[in-house]
OpenMM code with the backbone's topology and positions (N, CA, C; nanometers):
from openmm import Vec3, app, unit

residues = "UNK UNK UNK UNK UNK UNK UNK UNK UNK UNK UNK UNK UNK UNK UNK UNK UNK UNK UNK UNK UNK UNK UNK UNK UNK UNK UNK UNK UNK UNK UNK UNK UNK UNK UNK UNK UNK UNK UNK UNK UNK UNK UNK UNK UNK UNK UNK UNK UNK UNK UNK UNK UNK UNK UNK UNK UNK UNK UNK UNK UNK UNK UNK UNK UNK UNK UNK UNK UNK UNK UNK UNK UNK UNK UNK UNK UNK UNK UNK UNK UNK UNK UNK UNK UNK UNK UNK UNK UNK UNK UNK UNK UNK UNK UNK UNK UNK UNK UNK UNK UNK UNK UNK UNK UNK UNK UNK UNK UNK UNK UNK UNK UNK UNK UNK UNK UNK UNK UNK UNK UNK UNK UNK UNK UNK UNK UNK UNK UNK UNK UNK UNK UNK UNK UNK UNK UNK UNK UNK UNK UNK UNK UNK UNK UNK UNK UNK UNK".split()
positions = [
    Vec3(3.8846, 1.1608, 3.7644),
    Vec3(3.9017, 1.0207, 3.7967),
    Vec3(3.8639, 0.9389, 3.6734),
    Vec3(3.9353, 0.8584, 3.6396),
    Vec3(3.9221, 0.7707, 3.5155),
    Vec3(3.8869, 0.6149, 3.5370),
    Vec3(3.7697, 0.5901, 3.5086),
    Vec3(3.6854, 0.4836, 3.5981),
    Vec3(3.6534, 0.3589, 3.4901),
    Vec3(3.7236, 0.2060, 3.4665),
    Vec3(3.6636, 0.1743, 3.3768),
    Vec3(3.5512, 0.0663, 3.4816),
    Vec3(3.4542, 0.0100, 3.3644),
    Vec3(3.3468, -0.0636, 3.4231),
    Vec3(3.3973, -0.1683, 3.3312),
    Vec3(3.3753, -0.2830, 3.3789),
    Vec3(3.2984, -0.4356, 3.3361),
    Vec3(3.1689, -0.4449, 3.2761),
    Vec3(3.1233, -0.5284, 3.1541),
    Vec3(2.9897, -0.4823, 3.1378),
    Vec3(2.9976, -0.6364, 3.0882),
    Vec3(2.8876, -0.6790, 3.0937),
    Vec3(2.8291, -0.8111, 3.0231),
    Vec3(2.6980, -0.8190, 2.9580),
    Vec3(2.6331, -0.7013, 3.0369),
    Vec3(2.4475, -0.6976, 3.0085),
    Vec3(2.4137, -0.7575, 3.0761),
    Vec3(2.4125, -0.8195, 3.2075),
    Vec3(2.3561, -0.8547, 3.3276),
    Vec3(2.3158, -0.7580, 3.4234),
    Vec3(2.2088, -0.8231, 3.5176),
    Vec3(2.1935, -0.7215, 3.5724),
    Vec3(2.2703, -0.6606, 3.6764),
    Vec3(2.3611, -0.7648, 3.7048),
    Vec3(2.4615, -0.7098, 3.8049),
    Vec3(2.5851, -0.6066, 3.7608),
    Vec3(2.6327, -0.6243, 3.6288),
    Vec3(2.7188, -0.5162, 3.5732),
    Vec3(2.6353, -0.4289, 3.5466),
    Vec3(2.5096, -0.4204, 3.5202),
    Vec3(2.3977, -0.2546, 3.4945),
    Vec3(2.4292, -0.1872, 3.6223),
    Vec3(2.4295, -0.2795, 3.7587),
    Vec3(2.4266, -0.1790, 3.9211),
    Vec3(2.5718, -0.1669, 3.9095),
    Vec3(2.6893, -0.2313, 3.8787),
    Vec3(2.8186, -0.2054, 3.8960),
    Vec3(2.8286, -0.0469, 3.7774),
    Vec3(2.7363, -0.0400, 3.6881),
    Vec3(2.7595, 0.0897, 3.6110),
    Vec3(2.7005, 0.1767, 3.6600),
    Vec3(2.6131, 0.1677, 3.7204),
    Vec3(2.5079, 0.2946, 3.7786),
    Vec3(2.5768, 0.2843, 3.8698),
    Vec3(2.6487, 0.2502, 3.9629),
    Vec3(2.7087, 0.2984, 4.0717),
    Vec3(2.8418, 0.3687, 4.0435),
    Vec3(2.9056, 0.3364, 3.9156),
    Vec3(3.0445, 0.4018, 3.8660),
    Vec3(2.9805, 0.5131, 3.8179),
    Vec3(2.8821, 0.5141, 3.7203),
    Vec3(2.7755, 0.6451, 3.7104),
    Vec3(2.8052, 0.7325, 3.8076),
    Vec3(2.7553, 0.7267, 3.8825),
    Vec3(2.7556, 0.7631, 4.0407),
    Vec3(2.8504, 0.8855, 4.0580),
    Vec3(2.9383, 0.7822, 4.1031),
    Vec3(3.1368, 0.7889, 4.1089),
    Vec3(3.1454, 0.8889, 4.0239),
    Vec3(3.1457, 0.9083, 3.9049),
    Vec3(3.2242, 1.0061, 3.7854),
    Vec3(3.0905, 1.0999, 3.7970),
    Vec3(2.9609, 1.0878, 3.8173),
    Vec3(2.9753, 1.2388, 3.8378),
    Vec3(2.9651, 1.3164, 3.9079),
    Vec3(2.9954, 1.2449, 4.0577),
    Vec3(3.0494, 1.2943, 4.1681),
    Vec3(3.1608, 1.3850, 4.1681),
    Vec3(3.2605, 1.3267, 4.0862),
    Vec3(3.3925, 1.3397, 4.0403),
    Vec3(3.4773, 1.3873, 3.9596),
    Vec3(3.3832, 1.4224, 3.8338),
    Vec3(3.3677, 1.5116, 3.7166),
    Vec3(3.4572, 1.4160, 3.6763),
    Vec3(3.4908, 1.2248, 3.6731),
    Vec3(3.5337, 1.1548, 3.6398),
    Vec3(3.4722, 1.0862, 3.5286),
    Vec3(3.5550, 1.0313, 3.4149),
    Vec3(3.5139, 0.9663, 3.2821),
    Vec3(3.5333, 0.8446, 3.3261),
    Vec3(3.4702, 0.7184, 3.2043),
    Vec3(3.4110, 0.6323, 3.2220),
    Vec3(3.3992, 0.5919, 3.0749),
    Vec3(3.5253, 0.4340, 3.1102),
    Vec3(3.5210, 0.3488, 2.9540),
    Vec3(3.5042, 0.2036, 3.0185),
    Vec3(3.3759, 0.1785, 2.9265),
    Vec3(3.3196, 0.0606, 2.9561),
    Vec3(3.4236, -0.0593, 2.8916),
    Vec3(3.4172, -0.1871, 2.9116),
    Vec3(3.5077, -0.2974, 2.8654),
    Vec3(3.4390, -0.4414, 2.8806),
    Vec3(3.3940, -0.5103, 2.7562),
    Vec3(3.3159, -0.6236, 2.7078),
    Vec3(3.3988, -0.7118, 2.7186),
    Vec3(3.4524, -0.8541, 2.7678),
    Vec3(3.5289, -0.9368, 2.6800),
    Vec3(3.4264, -1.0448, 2.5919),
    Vec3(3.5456, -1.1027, 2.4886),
    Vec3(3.4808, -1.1881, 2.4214),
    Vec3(3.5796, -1.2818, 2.3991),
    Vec3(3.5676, -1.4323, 2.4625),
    Vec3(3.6478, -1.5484, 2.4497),
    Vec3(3.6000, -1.6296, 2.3311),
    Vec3(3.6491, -1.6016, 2.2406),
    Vec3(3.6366, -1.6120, 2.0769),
    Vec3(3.6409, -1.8011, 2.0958),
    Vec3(3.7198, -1.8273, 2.1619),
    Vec3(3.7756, -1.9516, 2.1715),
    Vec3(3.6615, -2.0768, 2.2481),
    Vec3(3.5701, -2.0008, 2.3178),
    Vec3(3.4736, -2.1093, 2.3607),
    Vec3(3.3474, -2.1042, 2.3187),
    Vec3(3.2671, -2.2340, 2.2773),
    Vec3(3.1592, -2.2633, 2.2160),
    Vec3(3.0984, -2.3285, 2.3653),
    Vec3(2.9610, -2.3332, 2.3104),
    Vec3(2.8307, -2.3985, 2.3695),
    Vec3(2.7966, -2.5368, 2.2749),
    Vec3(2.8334, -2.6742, 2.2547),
    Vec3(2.8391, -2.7512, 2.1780),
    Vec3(2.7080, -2.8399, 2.2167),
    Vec3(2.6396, -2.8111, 2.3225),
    Vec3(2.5417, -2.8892, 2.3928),
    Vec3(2.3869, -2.8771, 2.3205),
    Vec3(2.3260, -3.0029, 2.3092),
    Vec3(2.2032, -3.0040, 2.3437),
    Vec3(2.0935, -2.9882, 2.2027),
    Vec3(1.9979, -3.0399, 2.2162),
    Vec3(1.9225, -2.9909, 2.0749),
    Vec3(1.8138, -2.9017, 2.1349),
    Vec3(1.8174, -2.8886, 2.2602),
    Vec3(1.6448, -2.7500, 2.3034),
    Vec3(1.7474, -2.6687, 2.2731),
    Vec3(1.6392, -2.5578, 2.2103),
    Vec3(1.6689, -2.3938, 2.1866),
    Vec3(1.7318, -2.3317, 2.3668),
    Vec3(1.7523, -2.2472, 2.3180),
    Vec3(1.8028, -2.1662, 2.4200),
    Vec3(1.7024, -2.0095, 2.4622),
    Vec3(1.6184, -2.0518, 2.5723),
    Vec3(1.5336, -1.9299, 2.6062),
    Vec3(1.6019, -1.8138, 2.6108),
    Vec3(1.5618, -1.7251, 2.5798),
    Vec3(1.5893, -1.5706, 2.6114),
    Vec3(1.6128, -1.5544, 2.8157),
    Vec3(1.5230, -1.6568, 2.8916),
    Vec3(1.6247, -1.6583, 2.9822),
    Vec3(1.7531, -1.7461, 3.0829),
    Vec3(1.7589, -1.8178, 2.9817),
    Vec3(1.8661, -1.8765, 2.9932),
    Vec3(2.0106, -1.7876, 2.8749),
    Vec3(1.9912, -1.7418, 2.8344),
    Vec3(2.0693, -1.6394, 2.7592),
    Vec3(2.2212, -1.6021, 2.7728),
    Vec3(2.1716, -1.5614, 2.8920),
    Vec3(2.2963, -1.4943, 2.9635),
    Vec3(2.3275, -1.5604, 3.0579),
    Vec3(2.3201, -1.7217, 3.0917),
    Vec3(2.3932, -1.8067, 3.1602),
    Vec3(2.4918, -1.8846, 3.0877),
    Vec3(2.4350, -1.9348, 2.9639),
    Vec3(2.4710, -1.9532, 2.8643),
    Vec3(2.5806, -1.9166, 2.7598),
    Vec3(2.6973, -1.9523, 2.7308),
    Vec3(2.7439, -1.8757, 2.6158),
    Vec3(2.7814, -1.9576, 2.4952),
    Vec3(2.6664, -1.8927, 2.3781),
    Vec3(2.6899, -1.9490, 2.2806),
    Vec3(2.7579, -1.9214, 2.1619),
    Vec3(2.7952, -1.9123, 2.1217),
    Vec3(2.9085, -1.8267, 2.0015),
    Vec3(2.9217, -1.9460, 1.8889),
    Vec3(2.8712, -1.8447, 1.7553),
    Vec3(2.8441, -1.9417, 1.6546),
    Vec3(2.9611, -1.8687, 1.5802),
    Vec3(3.0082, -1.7670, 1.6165),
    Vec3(3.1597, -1.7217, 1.5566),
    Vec3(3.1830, -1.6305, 1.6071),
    Vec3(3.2946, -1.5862, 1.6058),
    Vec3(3.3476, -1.4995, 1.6598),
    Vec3(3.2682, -1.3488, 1.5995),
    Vec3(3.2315, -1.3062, 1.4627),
    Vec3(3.1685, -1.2325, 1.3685),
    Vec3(3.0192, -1.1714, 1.5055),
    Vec3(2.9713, -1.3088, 1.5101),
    Vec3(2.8286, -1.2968, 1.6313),
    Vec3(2.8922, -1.2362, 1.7640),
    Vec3(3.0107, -1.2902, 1.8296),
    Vec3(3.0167, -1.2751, 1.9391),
    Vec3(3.0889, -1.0856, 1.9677),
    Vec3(3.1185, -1.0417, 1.8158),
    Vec3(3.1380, -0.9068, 1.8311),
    Vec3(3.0426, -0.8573, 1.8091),
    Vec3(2.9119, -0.8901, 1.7380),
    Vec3(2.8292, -0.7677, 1.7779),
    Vec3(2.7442, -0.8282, 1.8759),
    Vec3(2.7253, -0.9199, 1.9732),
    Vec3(2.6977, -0.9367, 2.0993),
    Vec3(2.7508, -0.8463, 2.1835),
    Vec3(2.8919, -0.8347, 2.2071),
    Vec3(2.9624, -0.7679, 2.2600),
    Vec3(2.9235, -0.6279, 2.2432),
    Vec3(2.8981, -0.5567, 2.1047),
    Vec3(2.9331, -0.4590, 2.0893),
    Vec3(2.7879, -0.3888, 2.1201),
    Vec3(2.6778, -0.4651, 2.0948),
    Vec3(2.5265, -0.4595, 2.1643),
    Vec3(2.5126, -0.3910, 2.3019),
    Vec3(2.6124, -0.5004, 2.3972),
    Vec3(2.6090, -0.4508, 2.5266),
    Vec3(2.6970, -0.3460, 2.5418),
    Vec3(2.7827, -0.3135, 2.4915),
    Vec3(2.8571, -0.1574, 2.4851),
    Vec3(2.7707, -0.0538, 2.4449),
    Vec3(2.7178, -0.0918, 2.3512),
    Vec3(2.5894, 0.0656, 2.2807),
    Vec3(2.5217, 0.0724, 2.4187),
    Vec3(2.4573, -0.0478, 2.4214),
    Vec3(2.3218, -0.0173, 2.5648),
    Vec3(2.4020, 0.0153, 2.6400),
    Vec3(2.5089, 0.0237, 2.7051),
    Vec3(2.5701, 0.0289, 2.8606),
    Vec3(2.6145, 0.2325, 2.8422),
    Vec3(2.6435, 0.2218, 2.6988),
    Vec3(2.7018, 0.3819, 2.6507),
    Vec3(2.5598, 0.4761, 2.6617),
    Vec3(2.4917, 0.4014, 2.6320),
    Vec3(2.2818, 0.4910, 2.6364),
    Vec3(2.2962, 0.4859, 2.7647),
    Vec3(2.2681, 0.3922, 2.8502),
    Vec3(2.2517, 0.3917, 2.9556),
    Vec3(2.3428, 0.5101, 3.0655),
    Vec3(2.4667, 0.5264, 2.9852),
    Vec3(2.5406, 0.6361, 3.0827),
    Vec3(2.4952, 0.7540, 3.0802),
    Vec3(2.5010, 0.7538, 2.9386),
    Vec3(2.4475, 0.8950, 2.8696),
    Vec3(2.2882, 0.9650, 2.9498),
    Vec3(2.2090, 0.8512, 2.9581),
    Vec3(2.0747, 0.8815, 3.0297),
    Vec3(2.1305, 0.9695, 3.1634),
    Vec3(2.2527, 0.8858, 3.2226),
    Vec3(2.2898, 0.9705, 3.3555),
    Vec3(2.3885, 1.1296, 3.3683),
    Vec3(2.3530, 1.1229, 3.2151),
    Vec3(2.4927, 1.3054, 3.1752),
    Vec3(2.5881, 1.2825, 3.2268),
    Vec3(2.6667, 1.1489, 3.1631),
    Vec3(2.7770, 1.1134, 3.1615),
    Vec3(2.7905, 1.0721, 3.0199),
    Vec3(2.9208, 1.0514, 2.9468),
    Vec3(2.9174, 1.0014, 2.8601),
    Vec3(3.0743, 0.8861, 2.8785),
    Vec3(3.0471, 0.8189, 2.7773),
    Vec3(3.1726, 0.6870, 2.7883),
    Vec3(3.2481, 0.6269, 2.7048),
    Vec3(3.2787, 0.5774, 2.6703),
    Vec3(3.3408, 0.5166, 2.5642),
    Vec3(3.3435, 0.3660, 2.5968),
    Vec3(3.3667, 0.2777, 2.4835),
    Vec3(3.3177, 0.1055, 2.4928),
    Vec3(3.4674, 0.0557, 2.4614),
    Vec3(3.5104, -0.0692, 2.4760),
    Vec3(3.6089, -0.1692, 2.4307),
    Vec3(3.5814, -0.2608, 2.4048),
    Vec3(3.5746, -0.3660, 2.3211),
    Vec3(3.5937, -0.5090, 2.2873),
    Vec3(3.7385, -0.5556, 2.3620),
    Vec3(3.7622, -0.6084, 2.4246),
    Vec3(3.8668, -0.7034, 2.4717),
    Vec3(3.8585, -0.8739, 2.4134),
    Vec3(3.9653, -0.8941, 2.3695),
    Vec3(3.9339, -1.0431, 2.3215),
    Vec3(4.0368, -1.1713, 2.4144),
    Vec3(3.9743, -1.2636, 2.4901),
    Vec3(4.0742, -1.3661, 2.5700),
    Vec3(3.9928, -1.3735, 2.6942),
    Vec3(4.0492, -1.4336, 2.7934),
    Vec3(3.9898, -1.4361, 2.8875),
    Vec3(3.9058, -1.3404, 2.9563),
    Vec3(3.8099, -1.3018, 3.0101),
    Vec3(3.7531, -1.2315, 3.0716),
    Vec3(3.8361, -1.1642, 3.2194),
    Vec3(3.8545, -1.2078, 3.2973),
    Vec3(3.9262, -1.1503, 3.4139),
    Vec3(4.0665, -1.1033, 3.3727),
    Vec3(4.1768, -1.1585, 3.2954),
    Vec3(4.2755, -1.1616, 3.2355),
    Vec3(4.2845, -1.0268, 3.1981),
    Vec3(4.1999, -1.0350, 3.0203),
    Vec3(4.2283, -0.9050, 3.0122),
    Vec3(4.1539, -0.8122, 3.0324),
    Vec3(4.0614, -0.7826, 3.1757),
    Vec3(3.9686, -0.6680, 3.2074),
    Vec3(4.1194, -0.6206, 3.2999),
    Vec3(4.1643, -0.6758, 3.3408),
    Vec3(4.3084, -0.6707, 3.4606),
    Vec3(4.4090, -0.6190, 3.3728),
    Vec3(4.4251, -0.6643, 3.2637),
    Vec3(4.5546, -0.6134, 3.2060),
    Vec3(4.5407, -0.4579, 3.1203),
    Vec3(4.3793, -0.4786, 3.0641),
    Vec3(4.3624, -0.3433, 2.9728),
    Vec3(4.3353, -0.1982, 3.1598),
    Vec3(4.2842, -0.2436, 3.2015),
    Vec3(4.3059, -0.1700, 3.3464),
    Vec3(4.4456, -0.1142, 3.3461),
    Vec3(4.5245, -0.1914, 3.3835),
    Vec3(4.6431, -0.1311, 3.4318),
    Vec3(4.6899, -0.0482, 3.2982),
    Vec3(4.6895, -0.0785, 3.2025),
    Vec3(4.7770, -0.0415, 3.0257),
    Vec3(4.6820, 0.0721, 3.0493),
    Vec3(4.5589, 0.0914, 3.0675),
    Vec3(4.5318, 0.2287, 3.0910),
    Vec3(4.5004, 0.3449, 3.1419),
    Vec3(4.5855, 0.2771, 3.2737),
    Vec3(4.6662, 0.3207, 3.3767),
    Vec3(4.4887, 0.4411, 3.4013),
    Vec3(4.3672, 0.2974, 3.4749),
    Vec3(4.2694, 0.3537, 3.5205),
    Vec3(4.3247, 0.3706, 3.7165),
    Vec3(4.2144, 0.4316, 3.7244),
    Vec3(4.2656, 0.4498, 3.8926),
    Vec3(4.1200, 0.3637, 3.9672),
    Vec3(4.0101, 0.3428, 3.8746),
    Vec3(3.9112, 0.2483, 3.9381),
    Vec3(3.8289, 0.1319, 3.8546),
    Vec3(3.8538, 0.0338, 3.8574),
    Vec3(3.7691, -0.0743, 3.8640),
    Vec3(3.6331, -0.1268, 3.9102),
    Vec3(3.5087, -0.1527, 3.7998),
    Vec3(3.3917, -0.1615, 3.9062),
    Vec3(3.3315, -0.2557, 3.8249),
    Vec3(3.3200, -0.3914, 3.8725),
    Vec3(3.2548, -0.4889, 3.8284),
    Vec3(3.1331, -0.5627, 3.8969),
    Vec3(3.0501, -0.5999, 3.8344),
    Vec3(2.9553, -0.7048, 3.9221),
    Vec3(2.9976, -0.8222, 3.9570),
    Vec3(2.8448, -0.8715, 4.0624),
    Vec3(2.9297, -1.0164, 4.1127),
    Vec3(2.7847, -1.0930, 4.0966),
    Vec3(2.7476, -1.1945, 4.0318),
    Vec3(2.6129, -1.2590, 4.0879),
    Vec3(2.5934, -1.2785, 4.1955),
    Vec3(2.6788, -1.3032, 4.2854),
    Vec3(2.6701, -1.3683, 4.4384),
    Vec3(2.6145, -1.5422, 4.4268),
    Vec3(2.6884, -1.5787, 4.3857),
    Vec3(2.6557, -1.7640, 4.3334),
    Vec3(2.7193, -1.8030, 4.4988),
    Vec3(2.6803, -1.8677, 4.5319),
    Vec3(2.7388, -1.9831, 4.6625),
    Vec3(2.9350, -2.0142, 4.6408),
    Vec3(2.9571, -2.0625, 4.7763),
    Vec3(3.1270, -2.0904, 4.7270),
    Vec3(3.1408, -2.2134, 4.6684),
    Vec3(3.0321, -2.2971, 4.7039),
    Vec3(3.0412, -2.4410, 4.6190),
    Vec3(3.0398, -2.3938, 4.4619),
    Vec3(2.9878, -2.3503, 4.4273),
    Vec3(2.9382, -2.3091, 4.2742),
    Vec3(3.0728, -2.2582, 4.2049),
    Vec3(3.0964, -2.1620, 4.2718),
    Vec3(3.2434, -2.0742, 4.2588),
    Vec3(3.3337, -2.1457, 4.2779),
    Vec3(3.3506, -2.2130, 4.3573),
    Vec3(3.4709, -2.3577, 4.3265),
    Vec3(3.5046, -2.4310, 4.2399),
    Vec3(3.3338, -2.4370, 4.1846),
    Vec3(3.3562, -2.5189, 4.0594),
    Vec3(3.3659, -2.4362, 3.9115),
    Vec3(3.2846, -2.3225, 3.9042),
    Vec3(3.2672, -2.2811, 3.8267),
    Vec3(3.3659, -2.1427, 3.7777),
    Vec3(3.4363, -2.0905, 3.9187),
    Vec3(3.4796, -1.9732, 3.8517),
    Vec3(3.4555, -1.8394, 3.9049),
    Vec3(3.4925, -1.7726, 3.9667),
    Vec3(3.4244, -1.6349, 3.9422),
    Vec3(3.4955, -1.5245, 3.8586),
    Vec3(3.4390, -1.4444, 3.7815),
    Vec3(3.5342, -1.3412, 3.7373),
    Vec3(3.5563, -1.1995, 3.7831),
    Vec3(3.4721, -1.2012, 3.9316),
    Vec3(3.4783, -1.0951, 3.9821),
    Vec3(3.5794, -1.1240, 4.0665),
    Vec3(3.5763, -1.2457, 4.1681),
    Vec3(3.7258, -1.2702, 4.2167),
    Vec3(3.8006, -1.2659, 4.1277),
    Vec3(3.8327, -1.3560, 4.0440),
    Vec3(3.9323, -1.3245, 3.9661),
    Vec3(3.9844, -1.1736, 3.9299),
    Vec3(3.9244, -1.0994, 3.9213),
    Vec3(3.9386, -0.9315, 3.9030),
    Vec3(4.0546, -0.8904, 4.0092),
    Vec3(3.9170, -0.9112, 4.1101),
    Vec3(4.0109, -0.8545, 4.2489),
    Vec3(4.1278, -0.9609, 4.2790),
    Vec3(4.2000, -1.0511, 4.2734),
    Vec3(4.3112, -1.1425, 4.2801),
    Vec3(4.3893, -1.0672, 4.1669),
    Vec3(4.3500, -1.0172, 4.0618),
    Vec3(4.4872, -0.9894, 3.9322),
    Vec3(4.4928, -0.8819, 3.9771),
    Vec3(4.4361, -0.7934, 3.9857),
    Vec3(4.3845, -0.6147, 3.9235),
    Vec3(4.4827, -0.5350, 4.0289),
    Vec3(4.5527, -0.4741, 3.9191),
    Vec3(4.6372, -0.3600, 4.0338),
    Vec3(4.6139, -0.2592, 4.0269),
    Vec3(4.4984, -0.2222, 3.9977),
    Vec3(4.3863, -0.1070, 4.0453),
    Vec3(4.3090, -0.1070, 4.1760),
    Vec3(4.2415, -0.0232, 4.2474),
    Vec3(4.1407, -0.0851, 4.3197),
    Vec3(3.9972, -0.1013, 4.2415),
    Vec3(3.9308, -0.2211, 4.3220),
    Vec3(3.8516, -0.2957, 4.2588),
    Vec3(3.7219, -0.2794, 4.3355),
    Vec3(3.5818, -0.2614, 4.2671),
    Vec3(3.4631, -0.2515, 4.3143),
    Vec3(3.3832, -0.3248, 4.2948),
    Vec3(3.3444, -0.4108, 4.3813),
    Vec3(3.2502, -0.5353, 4.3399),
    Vec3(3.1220, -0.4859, 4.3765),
    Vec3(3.0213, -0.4700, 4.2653),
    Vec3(2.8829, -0.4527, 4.3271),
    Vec3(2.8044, -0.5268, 4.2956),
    Vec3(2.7015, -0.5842, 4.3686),
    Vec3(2.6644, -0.7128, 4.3803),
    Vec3(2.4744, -0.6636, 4.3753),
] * unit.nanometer
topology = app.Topology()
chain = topology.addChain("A")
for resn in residues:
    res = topology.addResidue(resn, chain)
    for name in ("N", "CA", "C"):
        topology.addAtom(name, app.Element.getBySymbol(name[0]), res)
């Protein structure tokens, strides 16, 4: 079974990987992780620093140069992290929208499972703001695993 994951470095894509963990080696199934990075949006706000936990609510991108080895940060850790489970994985950089192309590199590589996190934010929030785990499951012509 050929399983890709969503990863961001949150803690909700860490349980969406330990549970695809899971899955593949249940399954004697592999497992390629997939980062995006929307090169195209800045954080233009504000003169306070940005706490370590506000971090990852946050996205700040001072270039695109930063936002690949951000990206590529949470691919190493997410690739250790498999490895801890005697699995091993492989990473992607995706560049553009986040739901877009986690949906499109899915299908192009013709995976058979999808497993992303969800924060679980309210529907008011998600109305306004977005989700990219719906969004997943609305594009994705894979089946899709939301773990929350």
């Amino acid at each position: 079974m050929n399983l890709l994951v969503a990863v961001d470095g949150s803690e909700e894509s860490d349980r969406a990987l330990a549970y695809a963990t899971d899955i593949a080696n249940a399954t004697d199934g592999s497992i390629t992780l997939a980062h995006a990075i929307e090169p195209d949006i800045y954080d233009t706000g504000g003169v306070e620093p940005v706490s370590d936990s506000d971090r990852r609510d946050r996205l700040i991108i001072d270039s695109v140069d930063t936002a690949e080895e951000q990206g590529q940060a949470i691919l190493d850790e997410a690739i250790e992290f498999v490895a801890e489970r005697g699995q091993t994985a492989s990473g992607e950089l995706l560049y553009g929208r986040p739901a877009r192309v986690i949906t499109d590199f899915a299908e192009e590589g013709e995976f058979e499972a999808l497993y992303v996190g969800h924060r679980g934010r309210s529907d008011r929030t998600i109305e306004f703001l977005g989700s990219v785990a719906r969004d997943v499951v609305e594009h994705a012509t894979v089946p899709v695993t939301v773990v929350r």
